[in-house]
C-alpha positions in Angstrom: 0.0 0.0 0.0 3.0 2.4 0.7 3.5 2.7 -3.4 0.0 4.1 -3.9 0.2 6.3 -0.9 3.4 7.7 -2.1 2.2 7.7 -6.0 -1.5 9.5 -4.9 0.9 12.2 -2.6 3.4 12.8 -5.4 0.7 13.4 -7.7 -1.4 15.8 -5.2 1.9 17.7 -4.9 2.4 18.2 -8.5 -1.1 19.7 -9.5 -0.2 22.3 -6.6 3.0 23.0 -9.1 0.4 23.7 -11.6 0.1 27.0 -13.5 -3.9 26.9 -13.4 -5.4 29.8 -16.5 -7.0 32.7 -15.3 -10.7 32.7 -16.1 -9.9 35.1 -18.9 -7.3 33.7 -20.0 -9.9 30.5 -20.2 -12.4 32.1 -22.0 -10.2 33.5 -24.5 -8.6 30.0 -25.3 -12.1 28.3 -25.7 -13.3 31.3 -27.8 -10.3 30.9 -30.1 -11.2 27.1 -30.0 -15.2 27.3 -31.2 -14.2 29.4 -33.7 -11.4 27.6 -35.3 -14.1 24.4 -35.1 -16.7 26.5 -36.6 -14.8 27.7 -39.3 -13.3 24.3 -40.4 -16.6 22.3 -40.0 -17.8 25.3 -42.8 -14.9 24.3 -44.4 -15.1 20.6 -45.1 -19.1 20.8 -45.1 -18.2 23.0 -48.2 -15.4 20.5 -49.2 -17.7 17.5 -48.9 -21.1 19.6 -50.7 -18.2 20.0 -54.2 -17.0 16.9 -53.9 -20.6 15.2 -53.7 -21.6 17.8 -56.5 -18.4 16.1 -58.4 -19.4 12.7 -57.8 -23.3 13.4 -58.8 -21.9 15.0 -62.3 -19.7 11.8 -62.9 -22.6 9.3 -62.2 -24.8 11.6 -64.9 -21.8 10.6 -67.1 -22.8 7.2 -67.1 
């Protein structure tokens, strides 16, 4: 039991060493990431919508 007692300590004392985000800084970061996720699911949606239009054209071919 004295391994997981020192493991569970050890890792209690490194999350105090962590540098937690401010709530700002928190915000900012998730803002940046809906946006990003936004803007590439417009991306391949649009990518996927030309290359279904490309595929639809082909099969006409036929």
């Amino acid at each position: 039991m004295s391994a997981i007692t020192n493991y569970i300590n050890d890792a209690i004392a490194e999350l105090h060493h962590v540098r937690w985000p401010t709530r700002q800084q928190s915000i900012r970061l998730s803002t940046i990431v809906l946006i990003f996720v936004a803007v590439s699911s417009g991306l391949f949606g649009f990518l996927d919508y030309l290359l279904a239009q490309g595929v639809r054209f082909l099969l006409s071919l036929v």
